[in-house]
C-alpha positions in Angstrom: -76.0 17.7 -16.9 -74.9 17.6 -13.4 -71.8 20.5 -12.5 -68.8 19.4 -12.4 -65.0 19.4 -10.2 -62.2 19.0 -11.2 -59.2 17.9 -9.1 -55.8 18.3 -10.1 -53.1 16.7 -7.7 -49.9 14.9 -8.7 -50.2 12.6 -5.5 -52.1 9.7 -7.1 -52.7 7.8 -3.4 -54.4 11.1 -2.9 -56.6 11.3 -5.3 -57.2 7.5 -5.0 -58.6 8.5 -1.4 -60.6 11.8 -2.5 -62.4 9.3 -5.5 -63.3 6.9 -2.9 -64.6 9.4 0.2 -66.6 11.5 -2.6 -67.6 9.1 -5.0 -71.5 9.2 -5.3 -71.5 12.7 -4.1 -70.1 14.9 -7.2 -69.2 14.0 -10.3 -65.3 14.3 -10.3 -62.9 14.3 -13.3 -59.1 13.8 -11.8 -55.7 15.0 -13.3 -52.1 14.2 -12.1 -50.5 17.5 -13.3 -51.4 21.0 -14.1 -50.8 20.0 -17.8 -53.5 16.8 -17.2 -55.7 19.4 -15.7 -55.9 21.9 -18.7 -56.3 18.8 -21.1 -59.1 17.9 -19.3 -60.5 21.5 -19.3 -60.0 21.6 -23.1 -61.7 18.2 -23.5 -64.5 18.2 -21.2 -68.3 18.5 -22.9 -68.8 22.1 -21.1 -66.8 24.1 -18.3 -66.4 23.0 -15.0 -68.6 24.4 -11.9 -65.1 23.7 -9.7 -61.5 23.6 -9.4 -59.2 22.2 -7.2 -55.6 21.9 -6.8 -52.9 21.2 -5.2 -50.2 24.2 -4.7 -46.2 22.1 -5.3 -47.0 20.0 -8.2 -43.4 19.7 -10.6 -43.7 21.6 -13.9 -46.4 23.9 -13.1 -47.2 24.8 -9.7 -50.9 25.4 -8.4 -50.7 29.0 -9.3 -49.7 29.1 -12.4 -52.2 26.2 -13.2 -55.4 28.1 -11.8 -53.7 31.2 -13.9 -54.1 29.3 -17.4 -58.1 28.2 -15.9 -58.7 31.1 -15.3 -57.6 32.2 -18.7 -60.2 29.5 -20.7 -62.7 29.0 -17.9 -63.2 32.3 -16.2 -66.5 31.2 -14.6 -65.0 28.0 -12.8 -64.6 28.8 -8.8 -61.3 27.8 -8.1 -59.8 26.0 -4.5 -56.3 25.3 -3.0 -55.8 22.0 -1.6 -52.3 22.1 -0.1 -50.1 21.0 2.5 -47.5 23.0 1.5 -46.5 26.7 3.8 -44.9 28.5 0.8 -46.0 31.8 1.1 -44.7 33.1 -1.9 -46.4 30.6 -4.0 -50.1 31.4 -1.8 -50.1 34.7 -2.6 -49.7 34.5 -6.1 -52.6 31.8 -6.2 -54.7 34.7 -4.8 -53.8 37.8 -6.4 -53.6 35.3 -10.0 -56.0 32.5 -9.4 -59.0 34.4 -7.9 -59.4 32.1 -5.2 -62.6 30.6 -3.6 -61.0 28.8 -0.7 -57.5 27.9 0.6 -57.4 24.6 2.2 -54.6 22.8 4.0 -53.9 18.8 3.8 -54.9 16.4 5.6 -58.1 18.2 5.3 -61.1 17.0 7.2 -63.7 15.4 4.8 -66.6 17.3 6.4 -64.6 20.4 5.7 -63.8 19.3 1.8 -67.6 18.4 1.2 -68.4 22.0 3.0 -66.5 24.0 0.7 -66.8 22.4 -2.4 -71.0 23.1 -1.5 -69.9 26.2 -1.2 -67.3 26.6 -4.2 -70.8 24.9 -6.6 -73.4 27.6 -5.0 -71.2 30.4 -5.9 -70.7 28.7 -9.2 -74.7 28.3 -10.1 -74.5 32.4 -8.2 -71.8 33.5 -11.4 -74.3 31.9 -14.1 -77.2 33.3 -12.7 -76.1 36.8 -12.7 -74.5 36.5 -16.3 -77.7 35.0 -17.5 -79.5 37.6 -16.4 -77.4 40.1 -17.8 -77.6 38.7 -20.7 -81.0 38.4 -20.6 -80.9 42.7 -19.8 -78.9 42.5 -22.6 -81.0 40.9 -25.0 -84.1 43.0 -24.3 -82.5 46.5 -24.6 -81.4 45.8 -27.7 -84.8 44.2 -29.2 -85.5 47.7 -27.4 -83.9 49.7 -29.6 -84.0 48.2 -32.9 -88.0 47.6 -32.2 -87.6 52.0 -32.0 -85.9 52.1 -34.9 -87.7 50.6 -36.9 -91.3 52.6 -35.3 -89.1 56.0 -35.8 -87.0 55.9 -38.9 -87.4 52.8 -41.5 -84.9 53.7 -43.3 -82.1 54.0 -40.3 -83.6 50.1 -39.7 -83.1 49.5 -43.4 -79.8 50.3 -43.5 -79.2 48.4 -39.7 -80.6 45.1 -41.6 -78.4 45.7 -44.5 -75.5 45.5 -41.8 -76.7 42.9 -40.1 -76.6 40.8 -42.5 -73.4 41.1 -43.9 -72.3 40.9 -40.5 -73.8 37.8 -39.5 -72.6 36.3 -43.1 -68.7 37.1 -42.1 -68.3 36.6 -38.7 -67.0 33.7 -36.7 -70.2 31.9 -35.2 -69.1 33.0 -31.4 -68.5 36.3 -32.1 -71.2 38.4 -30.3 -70.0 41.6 -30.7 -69.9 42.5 -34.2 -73.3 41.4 -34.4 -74.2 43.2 -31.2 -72.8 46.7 -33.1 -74.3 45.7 -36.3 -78.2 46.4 -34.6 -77.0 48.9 -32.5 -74.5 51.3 -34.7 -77.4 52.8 -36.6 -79.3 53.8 -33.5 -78.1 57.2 -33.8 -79.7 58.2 -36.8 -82.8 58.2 -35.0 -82.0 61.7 -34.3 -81.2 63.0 -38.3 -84.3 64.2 -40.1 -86.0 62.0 -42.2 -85.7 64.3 -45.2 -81.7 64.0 -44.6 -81.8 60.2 -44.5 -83.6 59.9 -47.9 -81.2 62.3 -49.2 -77.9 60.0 -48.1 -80.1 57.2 -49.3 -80.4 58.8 -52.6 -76.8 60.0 -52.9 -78.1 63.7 -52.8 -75.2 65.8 -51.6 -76.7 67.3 -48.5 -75.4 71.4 -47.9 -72.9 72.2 -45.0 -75.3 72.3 -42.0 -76.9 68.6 -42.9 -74.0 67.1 -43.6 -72.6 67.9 -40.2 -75.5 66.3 -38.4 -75.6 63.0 -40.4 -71.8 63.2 -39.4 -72.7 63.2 -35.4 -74.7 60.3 -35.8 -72.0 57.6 -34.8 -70.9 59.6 -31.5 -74.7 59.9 -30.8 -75.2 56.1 -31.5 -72.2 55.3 -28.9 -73.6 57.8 -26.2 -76.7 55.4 -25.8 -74.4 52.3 -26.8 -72.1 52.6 -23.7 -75.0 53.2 -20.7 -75.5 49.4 -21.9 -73.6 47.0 -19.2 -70.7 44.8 -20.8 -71.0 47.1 -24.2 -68.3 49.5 -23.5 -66.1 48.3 -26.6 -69.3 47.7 -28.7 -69.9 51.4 -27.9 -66.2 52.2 -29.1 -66.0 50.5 -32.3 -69.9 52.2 -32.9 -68.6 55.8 -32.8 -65.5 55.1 -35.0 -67.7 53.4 -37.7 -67.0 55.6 -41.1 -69.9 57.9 -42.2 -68.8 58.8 -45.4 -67.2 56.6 -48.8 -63.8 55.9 -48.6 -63.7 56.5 -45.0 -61.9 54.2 -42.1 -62.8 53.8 -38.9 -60.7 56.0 -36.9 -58.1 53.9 -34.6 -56.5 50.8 -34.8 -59.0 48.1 -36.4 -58.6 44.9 -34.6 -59.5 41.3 -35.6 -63.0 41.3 -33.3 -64.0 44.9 -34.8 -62.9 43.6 -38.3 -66.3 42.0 -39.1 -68.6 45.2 -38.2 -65.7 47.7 -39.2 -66.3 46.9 -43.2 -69.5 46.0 -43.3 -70.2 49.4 -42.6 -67.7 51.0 -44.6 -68.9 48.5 -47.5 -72.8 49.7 -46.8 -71.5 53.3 -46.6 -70.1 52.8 -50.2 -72.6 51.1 -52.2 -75.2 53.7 -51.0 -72.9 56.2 -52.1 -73.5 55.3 -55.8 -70.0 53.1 -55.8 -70.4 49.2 -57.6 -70.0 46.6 -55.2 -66.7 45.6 -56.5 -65.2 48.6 -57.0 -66.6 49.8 -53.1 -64.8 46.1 -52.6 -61.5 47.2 -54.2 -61.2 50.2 -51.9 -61.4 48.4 -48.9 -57.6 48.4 -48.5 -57.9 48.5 -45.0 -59.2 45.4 -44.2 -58.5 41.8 -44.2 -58.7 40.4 -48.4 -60.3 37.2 -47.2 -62.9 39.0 -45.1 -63.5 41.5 -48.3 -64.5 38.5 -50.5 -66.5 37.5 -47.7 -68.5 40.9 -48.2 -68.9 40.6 -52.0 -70.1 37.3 -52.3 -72.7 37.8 -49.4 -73.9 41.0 -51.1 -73.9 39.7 -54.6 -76.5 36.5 -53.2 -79.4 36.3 -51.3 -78.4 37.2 -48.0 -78.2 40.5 -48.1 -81.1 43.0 -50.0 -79.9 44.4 -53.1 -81.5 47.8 -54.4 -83.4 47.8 -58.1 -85.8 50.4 -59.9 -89.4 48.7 -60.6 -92.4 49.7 -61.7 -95.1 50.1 -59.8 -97.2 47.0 -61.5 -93.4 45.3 -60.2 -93.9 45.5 -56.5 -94.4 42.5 -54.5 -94.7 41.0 -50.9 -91.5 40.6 -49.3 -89.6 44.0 -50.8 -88.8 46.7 -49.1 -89.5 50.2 -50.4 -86.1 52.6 -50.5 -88.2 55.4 -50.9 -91.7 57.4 -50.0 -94.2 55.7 -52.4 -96.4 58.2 -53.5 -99.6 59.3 -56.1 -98.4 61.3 -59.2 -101.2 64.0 -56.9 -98.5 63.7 -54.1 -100.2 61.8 -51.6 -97.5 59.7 -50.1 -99.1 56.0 -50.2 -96.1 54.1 -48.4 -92.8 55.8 -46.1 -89.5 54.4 -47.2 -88.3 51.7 -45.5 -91.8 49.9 -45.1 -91.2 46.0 -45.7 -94.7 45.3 -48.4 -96.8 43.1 -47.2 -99.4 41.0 -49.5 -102.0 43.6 -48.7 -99.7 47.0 -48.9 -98.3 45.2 -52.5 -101.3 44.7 -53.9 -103.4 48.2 -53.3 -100.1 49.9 -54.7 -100.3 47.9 -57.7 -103.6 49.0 -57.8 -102.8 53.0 -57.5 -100.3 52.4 -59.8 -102.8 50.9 -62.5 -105.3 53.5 -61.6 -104.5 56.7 -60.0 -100.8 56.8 -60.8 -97.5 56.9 -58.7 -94.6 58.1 -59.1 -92.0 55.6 -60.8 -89.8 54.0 -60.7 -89.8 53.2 -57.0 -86.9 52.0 -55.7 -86.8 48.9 -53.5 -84.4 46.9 -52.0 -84.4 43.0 -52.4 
């Protein structure tokens, strides 16, 4: 789809001019008021690469207008066409506009089609950069949950769990929440294995254990916040509750919401609480989004844990637990996902040799 410009200007004879000495050249959308203009914004298939306007339009000025873009389409590069001198009205289009260019009417056309080049190079500049960020992005995150899961399965079991709660409740767009849900565990790369399986278990750990597993969150956010654009992320990761009944510390707003209680609903369950009655305590939190957390755990989105026997296990589960001979040689770390081959040779120690059951899985 070709990029876009936009030009707002309440002079029609004007505009009737610009569509005639551009047409062919751009594809231009037109708007008699600031009002037109954000209508247009709202309705248009995708944002536009350009803005222009003109500075004294009645109602809403050029200022105020390239304000409100700004507000729903921070990546358009914005211009001033104007034959207006009101310095007042100029220097708020600058300090509230972010302006590209200021140009004055009767504006040459080699000059126009000159800086509107230049207004859609800086435009295809802006994506670039933000599509390689996000691209940075992306990667250091596959990153780190590819090291989680290589360093502690069951830190990634419990990031999956999360996830997909997370990704069950949250609006479509909302990148963040989803962004904490992979990342928030990260820190309990750094807690012993022998103290995960104990939280895991619902062991009470003793004083000095119990104060690591506690450091995991502020842990998790020092690697969180090195990460460009995941300063917030990082925020709502070390304020994430670590223990039942626990809130975030803070204020909990609607875009934390989402990540906020599907950890403190995770926390819960793998405390020994019911999902309803971990449910019912979540006071703190939206109702709606609540019953959005129940019914997602109680189907098949998210893995559930059971007891099975050894003659039980099957591709596709994921062991809660070392899986090991009633000799104690541990077959299978917690946190593995079985595949066909892993299911079937412990079905086979299990029938012969012996293991230890029942093994606890999640599903």
């Amino acid at each position: 789809m070709a990029e876009r410009i936009l030009m707002v200007d309440d002079e029609q004879r004007l505009l009737d001019g610009l569509r005639r000495s551009l047409h062919g050249r751009y594809a231009i959308d037109f708007a008699t008021s600031g009002a037109d203009g954000l209508a247009q914004i709202a309705g248009a298939p995708g944002p536009y690469a350009v803005v222009v306007s003109d500075m004294m339009m009645p109602v809403m000025n050029g200022a105020e207008f390239l304000a409100r873009t700004r507000e729903v389409s921070p990546d358009s590069v914005q211009i001033i066409l104007s034959g207006q001198a009101d310095l007042t009205s100029t220097i708020a289009a600058v300090n509230d506009g972010n302006l590209f260019r200021f140009l004055t009417k009767p504006c040459e056309p080699d000059h126009l089609t000159r800086a509107l080049d230049a207004a859609l190079h800086q435009h295809q500049l802006v994506i670039a950069e933000r599509e390689l960020l996000q691209r940075t992005l992306d990667g250091t995150v596959e990153l780190l949950t590819d090291l989680m899961k290589a360093a502690s399965p069951l830190a990634a079991a419990r990031s999956e769990q999360v996830r997909a709660l997370v990704d069950a409740v949250a609006p479509a767009e909302a990148w963040e929440p989803r962004i904490a849900a992979l990342l928030g565990q990260v820190g309990l790369l750094a807690i012993p294995g022998e103290v995960l399986a104990q939280v895991r278990a619902g062991v009470p750990l003793d004083q000095e254990a119990e104060a690591l597993f506690r450091s995991h969150p502020r842990l998790a956010y020092e690697l969180t916040r090195r990460i460009p654009r995941l300063e917030r992320v990082a925020e709502w990761v070390a304020a994430q509750p670590v223990a039942a009944g626990a809130t975030p510390a803070g204020t909990v707003d609607d875009d934390q919401a989402p990540y906020a209680a599907a950890i403190a609903f995770v926390v819960g369950v793998e405390a020994g609480g019911s999902p309803a009655s971990v449910a019912a305590g979540l006071a703190g939190y939206p109702r709606e989004l609540v019953d959005s957390l129940l019914r997602a755990y109680t189907t098949a989105k998210v893995r559930k844990p059971r007891k099975v026997a050894g003659a039980e296990l099957m591709v596709g589960m994921m062991v809660d637990q070392d899986v090991i001979t009633t000799s104690g040689l541990v077959l299978v770390r917690g946190g593995e996902l079985l595949s066909e081959t892993m299911a079937i040779r412990l079905r086979h120690f299990a029938e012969g040799v012996g293991i230890v059951e029942p093994v606890a899985v999640l599903v």
